[in-house]
N, C-alpha and C positions, 0 to 999 in steps of 0.2 A: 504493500500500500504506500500510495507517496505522500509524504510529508513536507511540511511545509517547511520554507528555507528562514533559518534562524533571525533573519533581516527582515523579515518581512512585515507589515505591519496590518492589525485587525482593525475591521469597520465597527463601529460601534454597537454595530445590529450580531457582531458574532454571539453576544451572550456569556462571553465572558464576563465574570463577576472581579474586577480589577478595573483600577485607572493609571494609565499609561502613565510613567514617570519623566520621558523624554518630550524634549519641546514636540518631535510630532504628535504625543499623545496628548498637549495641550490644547490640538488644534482641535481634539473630537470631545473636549470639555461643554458642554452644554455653557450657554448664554448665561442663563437665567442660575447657575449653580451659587447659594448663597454663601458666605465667606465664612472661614471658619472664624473660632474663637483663637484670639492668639495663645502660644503657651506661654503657662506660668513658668514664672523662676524662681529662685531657691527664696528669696526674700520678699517676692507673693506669698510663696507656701507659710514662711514663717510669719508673716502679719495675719495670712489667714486665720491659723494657728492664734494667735494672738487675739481678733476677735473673736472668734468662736467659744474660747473663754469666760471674753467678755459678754456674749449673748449669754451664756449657761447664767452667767452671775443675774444680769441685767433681767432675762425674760423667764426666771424662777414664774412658776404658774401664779397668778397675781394672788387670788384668792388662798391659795397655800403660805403666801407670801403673809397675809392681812391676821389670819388666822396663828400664822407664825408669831407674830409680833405681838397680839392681843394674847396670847397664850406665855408668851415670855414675860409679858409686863404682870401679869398677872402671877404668873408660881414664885417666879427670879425675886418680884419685888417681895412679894406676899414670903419669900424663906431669908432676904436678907435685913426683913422687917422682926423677926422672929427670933433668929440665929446671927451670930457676930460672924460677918465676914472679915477675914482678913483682908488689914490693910496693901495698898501696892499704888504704885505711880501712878493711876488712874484714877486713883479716891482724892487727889489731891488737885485743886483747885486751879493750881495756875502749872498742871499740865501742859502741854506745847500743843498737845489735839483740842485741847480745852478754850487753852488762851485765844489758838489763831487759827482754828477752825468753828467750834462750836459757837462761841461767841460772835461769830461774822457769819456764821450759818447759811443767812439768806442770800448775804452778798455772795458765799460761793456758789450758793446754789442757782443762784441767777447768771454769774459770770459762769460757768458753765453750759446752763441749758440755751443762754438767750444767742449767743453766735451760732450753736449748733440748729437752733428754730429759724435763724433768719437764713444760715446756708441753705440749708436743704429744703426752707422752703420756696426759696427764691431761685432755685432750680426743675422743684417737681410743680410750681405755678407759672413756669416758664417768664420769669421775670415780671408779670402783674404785681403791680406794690399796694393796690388795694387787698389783695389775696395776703401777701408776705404780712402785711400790717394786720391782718385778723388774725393768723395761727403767732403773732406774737404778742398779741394782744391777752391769750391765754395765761402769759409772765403777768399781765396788771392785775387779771382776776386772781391768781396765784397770790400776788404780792399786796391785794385787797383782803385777802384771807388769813396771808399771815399778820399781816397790820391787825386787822379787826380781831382778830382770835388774843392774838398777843396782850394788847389792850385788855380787853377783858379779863386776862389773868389774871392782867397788873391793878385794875381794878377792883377787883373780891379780893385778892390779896390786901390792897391795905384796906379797903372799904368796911371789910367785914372782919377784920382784924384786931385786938386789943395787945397792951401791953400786958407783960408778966402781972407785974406790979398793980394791977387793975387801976392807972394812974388818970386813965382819959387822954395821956398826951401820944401825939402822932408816930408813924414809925421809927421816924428820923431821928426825934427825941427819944425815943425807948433805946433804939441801938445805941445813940451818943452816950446812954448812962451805962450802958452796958450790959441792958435788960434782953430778953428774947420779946421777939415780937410774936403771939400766938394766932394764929388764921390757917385758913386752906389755900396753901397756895400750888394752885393745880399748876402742873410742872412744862415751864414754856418750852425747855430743853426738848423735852419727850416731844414736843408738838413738834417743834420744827425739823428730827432728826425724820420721825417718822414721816410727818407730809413732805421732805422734801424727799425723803428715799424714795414713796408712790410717786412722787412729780416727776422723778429723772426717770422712771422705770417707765413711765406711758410717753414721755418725753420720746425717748429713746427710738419708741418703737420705728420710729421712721425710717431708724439704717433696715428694717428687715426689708428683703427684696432690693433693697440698694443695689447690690450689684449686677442685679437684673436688667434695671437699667438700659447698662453698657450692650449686652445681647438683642435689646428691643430699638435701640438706636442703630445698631448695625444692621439688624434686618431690614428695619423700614430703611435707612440710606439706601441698601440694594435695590428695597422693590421700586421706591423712589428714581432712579436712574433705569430703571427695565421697566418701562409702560409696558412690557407683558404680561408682567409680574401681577397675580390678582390675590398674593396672602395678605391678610390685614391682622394689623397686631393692636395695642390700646395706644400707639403713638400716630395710628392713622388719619384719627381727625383734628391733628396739628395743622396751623397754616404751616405754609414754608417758614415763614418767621420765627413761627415758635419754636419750629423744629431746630431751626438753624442756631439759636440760641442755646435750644438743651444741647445738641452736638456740640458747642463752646464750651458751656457754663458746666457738664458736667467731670469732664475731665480735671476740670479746673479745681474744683468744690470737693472731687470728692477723696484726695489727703489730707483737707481739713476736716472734715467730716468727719471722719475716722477718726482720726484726732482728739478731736473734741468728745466724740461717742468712747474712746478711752478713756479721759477723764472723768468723763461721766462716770464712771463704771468704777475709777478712783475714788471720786468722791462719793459714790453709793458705798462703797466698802467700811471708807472712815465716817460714817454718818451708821452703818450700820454698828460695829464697832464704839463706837460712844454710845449708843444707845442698850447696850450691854453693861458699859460703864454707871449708867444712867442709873439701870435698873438696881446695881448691886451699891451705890455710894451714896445717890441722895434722891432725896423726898420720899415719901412715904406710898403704899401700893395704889391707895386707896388717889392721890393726887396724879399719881401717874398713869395708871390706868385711865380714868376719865378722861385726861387728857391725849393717851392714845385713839380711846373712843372718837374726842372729837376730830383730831388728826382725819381719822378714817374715814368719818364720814362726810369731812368737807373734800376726800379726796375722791369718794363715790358720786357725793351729787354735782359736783363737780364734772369729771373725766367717764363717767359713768352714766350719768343723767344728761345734764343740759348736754356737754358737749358732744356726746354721743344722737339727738334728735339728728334728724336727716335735713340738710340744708340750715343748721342752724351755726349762727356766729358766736365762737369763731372757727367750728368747726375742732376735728379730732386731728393731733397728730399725721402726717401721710398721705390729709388728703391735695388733692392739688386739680389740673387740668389733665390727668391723666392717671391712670390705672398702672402701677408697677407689682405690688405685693402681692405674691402668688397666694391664692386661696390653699386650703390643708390639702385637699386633694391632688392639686398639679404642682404641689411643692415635695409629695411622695418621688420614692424611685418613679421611673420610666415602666409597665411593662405592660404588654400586647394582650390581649385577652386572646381567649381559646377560639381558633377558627383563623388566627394569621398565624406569623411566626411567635413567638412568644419571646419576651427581651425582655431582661431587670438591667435598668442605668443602675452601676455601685457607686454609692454617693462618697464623698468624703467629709466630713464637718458641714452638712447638710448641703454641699454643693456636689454636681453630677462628675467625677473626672473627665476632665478635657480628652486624653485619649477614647474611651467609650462614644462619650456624644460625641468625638468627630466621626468616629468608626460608625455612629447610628445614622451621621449626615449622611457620610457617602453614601451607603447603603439607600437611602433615600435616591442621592441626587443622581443614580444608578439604575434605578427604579428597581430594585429588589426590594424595596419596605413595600410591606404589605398594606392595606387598608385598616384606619385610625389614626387618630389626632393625637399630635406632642402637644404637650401644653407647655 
C-alpha cells in the first residue's frame, strides 16, 4: 500500500485530530479561532497563591463568620469574666495594635476599603462617576453608622452613669479624684472591630471573578474585529467607548486592586485578632456582647437589607454596567454531560489550568467538542 511522502502536507478536511505547528499549518488555522489565555509565570502562580489565601481568610461563609463572633463574645467574655486570665502584652493599654490601630480603627478601615471601592468601581462602571460616587457613597453610610453608634455609647456611658462616691459630680471630676466612675459602658472597641471586619469582608467581595474579567475582554476584542463572529458574552452591550476604556482601565487597576484586597485581608486579621484581645482584657460580657449585637445588625440591615433591594442606591459591592462574577454553577469544574464526550477542567485554587482549557479550546476550535455550552 503507498504511503504518503513525509513532506507532505494534510487538508484540513483529512480529520486528523492535531494542529499543524509549521507556518504552513498556520495557513489552515481557521479565521474566526479565538486566542488563547497567555501562560502564567512563576510569580502569577505565586500571587495567585497569595490570594487565594486571602479569599479563604476574607470569604469564610459570612453567617459562620457572625455566629463565630456572637458565640466568642459570649463564652470568651462570659469565662474571663469568671476566671482570672493571665496577664500578656495584649491586656495592656498602650499596646502598639492598641495604640495605632485600634484607636484609629475607622480611619484604617476606610483608608483601606475606600481606594479599593473607587478602583474597581471605576472600572466595572466603565468610568460613569455618577455610578463610582454611589458604590462609594456606601463609606458615608458606613461612616454615618459608626459616628451615630459610637455616640450613643458615649452617651449612656456618662449619661447614665454615677460616681463611686454617690457624689453627683460629672465623670471628669470623679476620675480627677480618683474615684471609679460606675455605668454600662457598652464596648465601642467591640463595635468597631467587628462592623469593620463585616465591612471589608462584603467590601471585598468585588475581587471574586476579577480575573474573569481579563478572558471576557479578550473574547469580545476577537468577536469584535471578526463580524462573523456571532458568540456574545456580558461585555457585548458595551458601546465601543466603554469597551475601549475597560481594555485600558483594566490592566491598569488591577495590581492595585490586589493590592489593596491584600491589605484588606491584613487589616481583617488584626481587627480580628484584637477582638480576641477584647474579649479576654476588658469590659464586661454583658457590654460586649450587646455591642457585638448591635455591630451585626447594623451590618445586616445594612449590606443585607437596603443594599441588597434591586436597583436601589447605592447599590451592592460588584455591581457595575456589566456582568463578570461567575454564578456557583459555571464557577464549578468544566464537564460534559452523558451523550457527548464527557471532560472535568482540574481546577487549581478555584481557577481552570491554563494547559487543560487551552487543550478544551482547540479541541473546540477543531470541531471535535461535542455539543454544550462552557460557561
Amino acid at each position: 500500500m503507498a504511503t504518503k511522502r513525509r513532506g507532505s502536507s494534510y487538508p484540513p478536511s483529512s480529520g486528523l485530530n492535531f494542529r499543524p505547528s509549521t507556518a504552513e499549518g498556520a495557513r489552515w488555522e481557521s479565521k474566526g479561532t479565538k486566542p488563547l489565555p497567555e501562560r502564567s509565570s512563576v510569580l502569577d502562580v505565586l500571587l495567585t497563591m497569595l490570594l487565594h489565601i486571602c479569599r479563604k481568610i476574607m470569604f469564610f461563609d459570612t453567617r459562620k463568620r457572625v455566629l463565630g463572633y456572637l458565640g466568642c463574645l459570649f463564652i470568651i467574655s462570659l469565662l474571663a469574666d469568671v476566671a482570672p486570665i493571665p496577664k500578656s502584652y495584649f491586656s495592656r493599654t498602650d499596646n502598639v495594635l492598641n495604640q495605632y490601630f485600634v484607636k484609629l480603627g475607622w480611619a484604617w478601615t476606610l483608608a483601606a476599603a475606600t481606594p479599593f471601592i473607587a478602583l474597581t468601581s471605576y472600572t466595572i462602571c466603565c468610568g460613569q462617576q455618577h455610578q463610582v460616587i454611589q458604590h462609594l457613597s456606601r463609606m458615608a453610610v458606613a461612616t454615618a453608622v459608626w459616628f451615630f453608634c459610637t455616640s450613643l455609647f458615649a452617651y449612656i456611658e456618662v449619661g447614665y452613669g454615677r460616681c463611686s462616691d454617690k457624689s453627683g459630680v460629672s465623670k471628669k471630676q470623679c476620675i480627677s479624684k480618683g474615684l471609679k466612675w460606675q455605668t454600662f459602658d457598652i464596648s465601642g472597641h467591640t463595635f468597631i472591630l467587628m462592623y469593620s471586619a463585616l465591612l471589608l469582608t462584603e467590601e471585598a467581595r468585588t475581587i471574586i471573578g476579577w480575573e474573569r474579567i481579563r478572558d471576557l475582554i479578550r473574547d469580545e476584542h476577537h468577536t469584535r474585529r471578526n463580524i462573523d463572529e456571532t458568540t456574545t458574552n456580558s461585555l457585548s452591550g458595551l458601546t465601543d467607548n466603554d469597551f475601549a476604556f475597560l481594555q485600558t482601565r483594566y490592566d491598569k487597576v488591577t495590581p492595585w486592586v490586589k493590592t489593596f484586597f491584600v491589605l484588606m485581608t491584613v487589616l481583617c486579621i488584626i481587627w480580628d485578632l484584637m477582638l480576641l484581645a477584647t474579649m479576654l482584657y476588658f469590659h464586661n460580657m454583658g457590654e460586649k456582647f450587646l455591642s457585638g449585637l448591635i455591630a451585626c445588625f447594623m451590618w445586616y440591615v445594612t449590606y443585607r437589607g437596603w443594599f441588597s433591594i434591586p436597583n436601589s442606591v447605592p447599590g451592592l459591592p460588584g455591581d457595575g454596567v456589566f456582568r463578570y462574577k461567575e454564578t456557583k454553577a459555571s464557577s464549578e469544574p468544566l464537564v460534559k454531560k452523558k451523550g457527548t464526550t464527557q471532560m472535568k477542567v482540574t481546577t487549581f485554587m478555584g481557577r481552570p489550568l491554563t494547559a487543560l482549557r487551552n487543550q478544551d479550546t482547540d479541541k473546540r476550535d477543531n470541531g471535535t467538542s461535542q455539543s454544550g455550552e462552557y460557561h
